[in-house]
N, CA, C and O atoms as CSV, one atom per row, in Angstrom:
chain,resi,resn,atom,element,x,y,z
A,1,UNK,N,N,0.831,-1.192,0.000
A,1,UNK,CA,C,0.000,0.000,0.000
A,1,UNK,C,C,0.874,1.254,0.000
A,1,UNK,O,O,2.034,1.275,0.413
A,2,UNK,N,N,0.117,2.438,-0.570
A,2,UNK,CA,C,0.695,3.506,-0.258
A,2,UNK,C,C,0.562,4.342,0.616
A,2,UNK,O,O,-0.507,4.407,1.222
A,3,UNK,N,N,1.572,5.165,0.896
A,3,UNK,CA,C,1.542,5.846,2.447
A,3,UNK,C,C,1.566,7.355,1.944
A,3,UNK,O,O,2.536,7.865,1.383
A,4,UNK,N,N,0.210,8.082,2.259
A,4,UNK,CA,C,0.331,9.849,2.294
A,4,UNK,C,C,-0.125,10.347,3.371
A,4,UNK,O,O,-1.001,10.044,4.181
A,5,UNK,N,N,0.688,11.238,3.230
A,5,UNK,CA,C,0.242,12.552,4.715
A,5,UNK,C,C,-0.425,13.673,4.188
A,5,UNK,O,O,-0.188,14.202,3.102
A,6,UNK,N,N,-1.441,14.072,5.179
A,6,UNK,CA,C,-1.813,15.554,4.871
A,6,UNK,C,C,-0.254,16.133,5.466
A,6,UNK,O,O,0.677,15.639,6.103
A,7,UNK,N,N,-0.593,17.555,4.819
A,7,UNK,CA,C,0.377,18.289,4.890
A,7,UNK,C,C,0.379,18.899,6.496
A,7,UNK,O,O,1.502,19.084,6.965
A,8,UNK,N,N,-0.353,19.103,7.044
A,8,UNK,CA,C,-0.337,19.476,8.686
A,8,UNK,C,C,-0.119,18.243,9.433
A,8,UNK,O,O,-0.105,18.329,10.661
A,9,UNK,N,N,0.031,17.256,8.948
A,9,UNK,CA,C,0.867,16.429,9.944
A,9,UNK,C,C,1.915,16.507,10.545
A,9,UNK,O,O,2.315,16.369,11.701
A,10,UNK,N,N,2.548,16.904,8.979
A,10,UNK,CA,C,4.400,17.278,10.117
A,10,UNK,C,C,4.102,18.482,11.069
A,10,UNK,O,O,5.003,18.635,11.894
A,11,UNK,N,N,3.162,19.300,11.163
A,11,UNK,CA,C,2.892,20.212,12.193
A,11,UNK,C,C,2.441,19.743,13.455
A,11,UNK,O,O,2.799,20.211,14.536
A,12,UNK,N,N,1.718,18.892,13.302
A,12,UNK,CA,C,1.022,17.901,14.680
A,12,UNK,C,C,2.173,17.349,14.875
A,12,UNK,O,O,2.407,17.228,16.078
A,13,UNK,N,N,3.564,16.692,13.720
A,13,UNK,CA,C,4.685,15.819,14.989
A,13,UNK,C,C,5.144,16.802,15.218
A,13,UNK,O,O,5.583,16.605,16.351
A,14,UNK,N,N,5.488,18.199,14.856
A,14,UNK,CA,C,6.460,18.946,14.913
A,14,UNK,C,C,6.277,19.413,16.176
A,14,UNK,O,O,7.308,19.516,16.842
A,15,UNK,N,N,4.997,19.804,16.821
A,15,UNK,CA,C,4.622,20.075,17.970
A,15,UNK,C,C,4.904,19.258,19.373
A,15,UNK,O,O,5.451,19.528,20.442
A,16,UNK,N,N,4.285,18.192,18.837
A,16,UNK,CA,C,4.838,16.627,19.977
A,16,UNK,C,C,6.196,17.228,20.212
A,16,UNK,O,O,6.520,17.809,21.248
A,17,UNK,N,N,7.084,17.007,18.992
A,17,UNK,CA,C,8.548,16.456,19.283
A,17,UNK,C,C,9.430,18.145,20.018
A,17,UNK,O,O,10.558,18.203,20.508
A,18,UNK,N,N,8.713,18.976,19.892
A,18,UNK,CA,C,9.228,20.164,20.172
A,18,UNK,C,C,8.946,20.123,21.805
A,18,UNK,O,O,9.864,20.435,22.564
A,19,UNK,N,N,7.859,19.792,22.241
A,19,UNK,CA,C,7.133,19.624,23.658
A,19,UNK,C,C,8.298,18.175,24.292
A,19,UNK,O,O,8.921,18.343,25.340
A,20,UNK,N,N,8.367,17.477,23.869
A,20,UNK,CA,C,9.266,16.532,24.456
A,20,UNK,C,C,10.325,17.135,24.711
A,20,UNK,O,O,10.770,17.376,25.834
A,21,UNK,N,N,10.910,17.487,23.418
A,21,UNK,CA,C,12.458,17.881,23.478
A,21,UNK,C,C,12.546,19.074,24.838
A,21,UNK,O,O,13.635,19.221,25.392
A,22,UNK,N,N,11.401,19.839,25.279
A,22,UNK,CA,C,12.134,20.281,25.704
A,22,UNK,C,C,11.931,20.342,27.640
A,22,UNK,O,O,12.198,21.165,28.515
A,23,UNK,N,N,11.086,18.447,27.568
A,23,UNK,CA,C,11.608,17.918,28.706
A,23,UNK,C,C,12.332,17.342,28.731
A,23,UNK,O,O,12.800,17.201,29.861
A,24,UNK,N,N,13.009,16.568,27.626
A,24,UNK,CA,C,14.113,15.521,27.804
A,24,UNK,C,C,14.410,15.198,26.684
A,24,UNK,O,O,13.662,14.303,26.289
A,25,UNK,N,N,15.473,15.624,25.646
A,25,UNK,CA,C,15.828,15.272,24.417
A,25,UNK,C,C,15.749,13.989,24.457
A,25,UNK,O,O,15.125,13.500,23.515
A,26,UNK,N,N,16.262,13.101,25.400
A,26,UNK,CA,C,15.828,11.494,24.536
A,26,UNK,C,C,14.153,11.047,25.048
A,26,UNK,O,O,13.926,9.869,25.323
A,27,UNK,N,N,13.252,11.899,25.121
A,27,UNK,CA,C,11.989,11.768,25.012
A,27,UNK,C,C,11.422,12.116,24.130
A,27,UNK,O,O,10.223,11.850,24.206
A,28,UNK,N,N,11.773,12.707,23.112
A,28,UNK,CA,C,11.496,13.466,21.496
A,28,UNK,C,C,11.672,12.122,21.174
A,28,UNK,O,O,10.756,11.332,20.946
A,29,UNK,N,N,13.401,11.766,21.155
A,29,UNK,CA,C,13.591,10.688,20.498
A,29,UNK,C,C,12.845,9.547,20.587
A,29,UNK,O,O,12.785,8.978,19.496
A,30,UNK,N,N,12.186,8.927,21.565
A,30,UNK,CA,C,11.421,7.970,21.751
A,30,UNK,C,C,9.936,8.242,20.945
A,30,UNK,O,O,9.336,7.509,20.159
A,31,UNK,N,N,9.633,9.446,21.407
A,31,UNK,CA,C,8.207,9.440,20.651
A,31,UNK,C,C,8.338,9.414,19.234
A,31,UNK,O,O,7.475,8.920,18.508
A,32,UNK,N,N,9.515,9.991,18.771
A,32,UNK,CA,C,9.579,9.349,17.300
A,32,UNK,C,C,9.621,8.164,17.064
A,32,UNK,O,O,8.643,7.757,16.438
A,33,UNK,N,N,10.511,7.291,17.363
A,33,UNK,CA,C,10.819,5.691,17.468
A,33,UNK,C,C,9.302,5.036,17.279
A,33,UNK,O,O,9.001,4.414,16.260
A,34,UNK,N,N,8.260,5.280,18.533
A,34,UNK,CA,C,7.073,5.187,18.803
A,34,UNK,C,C,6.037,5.347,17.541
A,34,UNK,O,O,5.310,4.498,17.026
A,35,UNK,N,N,6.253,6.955,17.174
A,35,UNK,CA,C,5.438,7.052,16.076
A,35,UNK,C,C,5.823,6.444,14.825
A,35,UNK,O,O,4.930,6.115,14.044
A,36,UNK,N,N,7.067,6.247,14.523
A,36,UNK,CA,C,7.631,5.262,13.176
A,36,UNK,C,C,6.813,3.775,13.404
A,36,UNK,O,O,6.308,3.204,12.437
A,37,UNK,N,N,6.739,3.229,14.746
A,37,UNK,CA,C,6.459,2.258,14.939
A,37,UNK,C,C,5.157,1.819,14.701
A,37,UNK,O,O,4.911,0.638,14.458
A,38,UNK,N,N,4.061,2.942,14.770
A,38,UNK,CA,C,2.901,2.860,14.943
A,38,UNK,C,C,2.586,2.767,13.328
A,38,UNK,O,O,1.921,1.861,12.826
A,39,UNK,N,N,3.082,3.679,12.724
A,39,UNK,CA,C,3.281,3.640,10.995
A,39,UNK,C,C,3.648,2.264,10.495
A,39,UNK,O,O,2.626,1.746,10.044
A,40,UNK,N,N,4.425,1.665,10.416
A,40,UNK,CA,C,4.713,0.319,10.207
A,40,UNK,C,C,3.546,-0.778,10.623
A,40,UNK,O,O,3.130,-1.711,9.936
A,41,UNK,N,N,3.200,-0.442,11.761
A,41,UNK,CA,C,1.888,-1.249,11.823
A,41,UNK,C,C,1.047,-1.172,11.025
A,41,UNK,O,O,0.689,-1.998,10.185
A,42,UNK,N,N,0.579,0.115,11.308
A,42,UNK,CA,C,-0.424,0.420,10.186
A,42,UNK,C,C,-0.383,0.024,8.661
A,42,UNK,O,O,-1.306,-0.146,7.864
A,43,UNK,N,N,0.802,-0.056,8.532
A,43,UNK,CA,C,1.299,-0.436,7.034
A,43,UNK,C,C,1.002,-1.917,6.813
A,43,UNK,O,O,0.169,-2.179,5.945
A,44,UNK,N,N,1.503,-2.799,7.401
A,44,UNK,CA,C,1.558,-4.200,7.554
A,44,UNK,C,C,-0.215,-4.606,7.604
A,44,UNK,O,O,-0.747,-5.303,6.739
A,45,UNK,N,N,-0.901,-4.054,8.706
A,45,UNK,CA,C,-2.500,-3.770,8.808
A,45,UNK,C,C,-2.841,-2.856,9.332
A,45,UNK,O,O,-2.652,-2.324,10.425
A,46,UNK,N,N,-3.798,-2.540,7.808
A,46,UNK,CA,C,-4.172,-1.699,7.908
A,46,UNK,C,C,-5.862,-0.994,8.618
A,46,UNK,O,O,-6.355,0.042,9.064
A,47,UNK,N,N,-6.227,-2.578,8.274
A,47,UNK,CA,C,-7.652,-2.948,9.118
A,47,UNK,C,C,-7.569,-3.378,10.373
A,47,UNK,O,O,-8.646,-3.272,10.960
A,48,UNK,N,N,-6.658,-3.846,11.042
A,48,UNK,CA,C,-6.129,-4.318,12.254
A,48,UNK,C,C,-6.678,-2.340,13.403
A,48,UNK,O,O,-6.439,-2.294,14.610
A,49,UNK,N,N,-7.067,-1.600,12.966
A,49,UNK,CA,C,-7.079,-0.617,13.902
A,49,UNK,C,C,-9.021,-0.201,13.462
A,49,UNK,O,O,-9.505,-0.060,12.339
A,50,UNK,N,N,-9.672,-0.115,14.723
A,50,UNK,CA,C,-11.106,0.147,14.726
A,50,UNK,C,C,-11.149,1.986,14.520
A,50,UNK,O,O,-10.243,2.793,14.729
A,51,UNK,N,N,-12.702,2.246,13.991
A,51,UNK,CA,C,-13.089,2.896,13.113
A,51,UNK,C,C,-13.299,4.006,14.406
A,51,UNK,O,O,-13.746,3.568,15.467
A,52,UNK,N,N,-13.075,4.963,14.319
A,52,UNK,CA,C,-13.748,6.095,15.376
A,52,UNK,C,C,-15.079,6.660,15.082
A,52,UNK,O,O,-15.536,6.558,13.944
A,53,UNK,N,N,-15.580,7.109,15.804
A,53,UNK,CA,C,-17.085,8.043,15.450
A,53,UNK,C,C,-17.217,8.823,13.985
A,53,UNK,O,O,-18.328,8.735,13.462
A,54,UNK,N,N,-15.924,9.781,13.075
A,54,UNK,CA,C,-16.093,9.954,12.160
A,54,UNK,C,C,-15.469,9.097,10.904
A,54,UNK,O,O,-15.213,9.488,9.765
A,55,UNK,N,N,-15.342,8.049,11.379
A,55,UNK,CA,C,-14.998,6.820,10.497
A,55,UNK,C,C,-13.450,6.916,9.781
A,55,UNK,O,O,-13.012,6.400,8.752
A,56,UNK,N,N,-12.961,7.614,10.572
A,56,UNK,CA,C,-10.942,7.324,10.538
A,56,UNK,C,C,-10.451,6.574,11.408
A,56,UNK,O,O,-10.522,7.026,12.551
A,57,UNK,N,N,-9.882,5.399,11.269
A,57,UNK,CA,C,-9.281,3.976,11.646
A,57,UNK,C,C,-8.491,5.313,13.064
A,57,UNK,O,O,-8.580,6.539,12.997
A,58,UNK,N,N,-7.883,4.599,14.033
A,58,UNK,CA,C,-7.473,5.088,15.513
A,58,UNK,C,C,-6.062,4.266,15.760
A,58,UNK,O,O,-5.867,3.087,16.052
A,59,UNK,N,N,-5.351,5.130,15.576
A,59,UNK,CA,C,-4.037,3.767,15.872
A,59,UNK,C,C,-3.345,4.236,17.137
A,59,UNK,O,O,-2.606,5.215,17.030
A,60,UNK,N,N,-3.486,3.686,18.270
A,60,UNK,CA,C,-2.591,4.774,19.416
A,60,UNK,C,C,-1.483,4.770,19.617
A,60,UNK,O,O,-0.937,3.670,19.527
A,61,UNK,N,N,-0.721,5.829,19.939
A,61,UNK,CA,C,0.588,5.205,20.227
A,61,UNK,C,C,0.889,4.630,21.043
A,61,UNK,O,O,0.164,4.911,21.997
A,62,UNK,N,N,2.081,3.419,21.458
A,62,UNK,CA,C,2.167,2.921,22.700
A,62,UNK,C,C,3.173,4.210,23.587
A,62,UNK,O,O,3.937,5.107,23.232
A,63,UNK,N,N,2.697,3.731,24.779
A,63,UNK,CA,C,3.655,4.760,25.816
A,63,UNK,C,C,3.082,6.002,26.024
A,63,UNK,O,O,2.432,6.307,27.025
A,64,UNK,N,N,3.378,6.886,24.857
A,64,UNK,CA,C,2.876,8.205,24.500
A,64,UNK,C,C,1.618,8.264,24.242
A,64,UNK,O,O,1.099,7.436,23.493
A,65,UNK,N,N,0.498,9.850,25.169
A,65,UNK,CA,C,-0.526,9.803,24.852
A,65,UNK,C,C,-1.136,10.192,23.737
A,65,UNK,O,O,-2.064,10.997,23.818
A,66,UNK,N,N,-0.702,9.665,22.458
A,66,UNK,CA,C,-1.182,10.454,21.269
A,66,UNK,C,C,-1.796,8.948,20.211
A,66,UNK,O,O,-1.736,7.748,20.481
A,67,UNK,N,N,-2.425,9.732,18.839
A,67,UNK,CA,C,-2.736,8.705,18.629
A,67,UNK,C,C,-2.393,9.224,17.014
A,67,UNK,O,O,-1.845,10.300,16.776
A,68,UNK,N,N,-2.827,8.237,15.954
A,68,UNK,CA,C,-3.146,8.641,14.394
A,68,UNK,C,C,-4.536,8.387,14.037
A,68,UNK,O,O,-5.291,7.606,14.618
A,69,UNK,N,N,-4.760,8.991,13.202
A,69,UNK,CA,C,-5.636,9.462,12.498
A,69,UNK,C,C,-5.876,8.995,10.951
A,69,UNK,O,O,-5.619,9.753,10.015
A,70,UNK,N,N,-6.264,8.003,10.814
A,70,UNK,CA,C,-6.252,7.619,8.764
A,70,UNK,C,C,-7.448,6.827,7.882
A,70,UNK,O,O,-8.216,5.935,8.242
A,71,UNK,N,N,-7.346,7.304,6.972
A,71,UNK,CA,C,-8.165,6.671,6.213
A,71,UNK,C,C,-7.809,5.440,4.926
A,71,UNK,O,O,-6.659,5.429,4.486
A,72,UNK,N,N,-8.832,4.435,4.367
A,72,UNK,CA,C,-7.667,3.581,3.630
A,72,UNK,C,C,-8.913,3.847,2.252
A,72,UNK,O,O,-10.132,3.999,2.175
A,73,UNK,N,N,-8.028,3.802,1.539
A,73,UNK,CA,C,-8.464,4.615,0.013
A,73,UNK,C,C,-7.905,3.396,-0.875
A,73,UNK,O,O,-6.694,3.298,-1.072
A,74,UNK,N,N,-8.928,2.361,-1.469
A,74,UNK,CA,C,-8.366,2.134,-2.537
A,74,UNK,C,C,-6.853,1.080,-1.965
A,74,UNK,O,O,-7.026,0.314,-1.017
A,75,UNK,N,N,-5.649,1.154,-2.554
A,75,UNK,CA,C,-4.504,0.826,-2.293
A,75,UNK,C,C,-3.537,2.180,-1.131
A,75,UNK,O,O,-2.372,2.004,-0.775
A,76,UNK,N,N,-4.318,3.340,-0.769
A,76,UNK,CA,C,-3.375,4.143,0.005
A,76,UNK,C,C,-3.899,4.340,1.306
A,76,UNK,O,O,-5.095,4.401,1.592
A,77,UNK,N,N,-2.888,4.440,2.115
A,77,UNK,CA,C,-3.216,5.005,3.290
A,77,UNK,C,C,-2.910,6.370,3.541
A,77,UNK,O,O,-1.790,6.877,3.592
A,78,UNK,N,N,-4.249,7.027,3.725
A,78,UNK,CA,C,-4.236,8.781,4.250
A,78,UNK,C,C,-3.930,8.712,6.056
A,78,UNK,O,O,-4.640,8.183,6.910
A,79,UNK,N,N,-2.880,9.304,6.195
A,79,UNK,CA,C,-2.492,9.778,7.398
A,79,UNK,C,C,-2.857,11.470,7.819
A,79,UNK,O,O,-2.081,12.415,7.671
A,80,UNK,N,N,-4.336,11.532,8.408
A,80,UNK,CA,C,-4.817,12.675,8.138
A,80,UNK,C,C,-4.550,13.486,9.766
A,80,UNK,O,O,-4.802,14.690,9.791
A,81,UNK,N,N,-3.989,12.741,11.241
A,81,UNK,CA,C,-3.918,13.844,11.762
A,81,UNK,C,C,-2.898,12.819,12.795
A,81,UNK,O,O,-3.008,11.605,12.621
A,82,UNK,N,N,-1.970,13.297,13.801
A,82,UNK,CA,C,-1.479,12.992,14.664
A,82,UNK,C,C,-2.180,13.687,15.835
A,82,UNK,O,O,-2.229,14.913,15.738
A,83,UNK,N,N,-2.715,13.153,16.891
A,83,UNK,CA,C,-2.881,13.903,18.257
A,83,UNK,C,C,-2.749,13.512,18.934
A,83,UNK,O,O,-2.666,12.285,18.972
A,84,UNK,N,N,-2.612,14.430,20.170
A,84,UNK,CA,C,-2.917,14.104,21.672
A,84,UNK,C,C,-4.199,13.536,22.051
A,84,UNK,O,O,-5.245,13.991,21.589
A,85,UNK,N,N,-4.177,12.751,22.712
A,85,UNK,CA,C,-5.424,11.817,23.173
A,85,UNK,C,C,-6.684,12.930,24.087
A,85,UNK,O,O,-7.861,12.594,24.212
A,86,UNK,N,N,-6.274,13.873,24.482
A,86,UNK,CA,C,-6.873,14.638,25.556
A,86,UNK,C,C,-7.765,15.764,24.178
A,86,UNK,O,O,-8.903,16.235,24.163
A,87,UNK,N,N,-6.516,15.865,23.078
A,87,UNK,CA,C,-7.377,16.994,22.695
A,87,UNK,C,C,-8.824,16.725,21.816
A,87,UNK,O,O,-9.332,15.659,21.469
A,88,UNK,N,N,-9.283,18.165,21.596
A,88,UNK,CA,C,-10.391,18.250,21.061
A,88,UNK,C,C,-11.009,17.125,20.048
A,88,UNK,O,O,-10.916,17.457,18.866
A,89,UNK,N,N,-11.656,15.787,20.301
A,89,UNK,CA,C,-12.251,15.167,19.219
A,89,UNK,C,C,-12.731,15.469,17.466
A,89,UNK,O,O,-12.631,14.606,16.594
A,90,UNK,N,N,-13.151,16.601,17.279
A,90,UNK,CA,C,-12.918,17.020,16.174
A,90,UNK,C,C,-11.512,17.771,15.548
A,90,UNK,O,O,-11.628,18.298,14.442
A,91,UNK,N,N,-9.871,17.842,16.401
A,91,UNK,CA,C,-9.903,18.419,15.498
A,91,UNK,C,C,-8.968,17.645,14.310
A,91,UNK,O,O,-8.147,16.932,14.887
A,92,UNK,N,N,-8.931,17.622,13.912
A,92,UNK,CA,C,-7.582,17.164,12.148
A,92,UNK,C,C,-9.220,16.572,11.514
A,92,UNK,O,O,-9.082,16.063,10.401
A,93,UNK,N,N,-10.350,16.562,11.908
A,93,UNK,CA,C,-11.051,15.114,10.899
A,93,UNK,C,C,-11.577,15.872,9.758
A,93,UNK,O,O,-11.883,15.097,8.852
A,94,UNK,N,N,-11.876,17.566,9.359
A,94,UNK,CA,C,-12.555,17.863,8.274
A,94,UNK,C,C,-10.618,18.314,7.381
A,94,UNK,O,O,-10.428,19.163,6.510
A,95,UNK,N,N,-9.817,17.620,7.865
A,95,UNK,CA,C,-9.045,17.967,7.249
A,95,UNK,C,C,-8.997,16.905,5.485
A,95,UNK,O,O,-9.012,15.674,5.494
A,96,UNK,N,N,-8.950,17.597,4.401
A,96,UNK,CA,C,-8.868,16.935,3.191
A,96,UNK,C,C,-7.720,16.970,2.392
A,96,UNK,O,O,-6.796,17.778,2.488
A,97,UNK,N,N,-7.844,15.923,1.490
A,97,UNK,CA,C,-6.334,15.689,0.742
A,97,UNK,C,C,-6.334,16.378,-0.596
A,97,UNK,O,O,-5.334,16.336,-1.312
């Protein structure tokens, strides 16, 4: 399958990894590790993760309270939002490709 990002994703990690870094540089590093990890899953299965209320698959991260956000199109996977588990339920989902 193929793998795309909306374009405000790297803004949602950019945020995470900026907030880590600047409790503990090797806590950035982990939540990356984490989020690569969660990607690879998703890749391998892609149905393996249940549907949320506006019908984008939920992949959480382990450890870290954040989660992904995607849709499966065909042969691609849309990676439409990274978040924090706490925040606002709507927000990344009217985001489009």
């Amino acid at each position: 399958m193929q793998l795309r990002y909306h374009k405000l994703v790297q803004r949602d990690v950019s945020e995470a990894l900026k907030y880590y870094e600047s409790i503990y540089p090797e806590l950035a590093d982990s939540f990356w590790d984490e989020l690569m990890a969660a990607i690879q899953c998703i890749l391998s299965n892609p149905l393996r993760y249940h549907l949320d209320n506006n019908n984008f698959h939920r992949c959480n991260i382990k450890i870290f309270p954040y989660h992904i956000l995607y849709k499966i199109s065909m042969d691609t996977i849309r990676i439409t939002t990274v978040r924090h588990n706490q925040r606002n339920p709507s927000f990344g989902v009217r985001r489009k490709f």
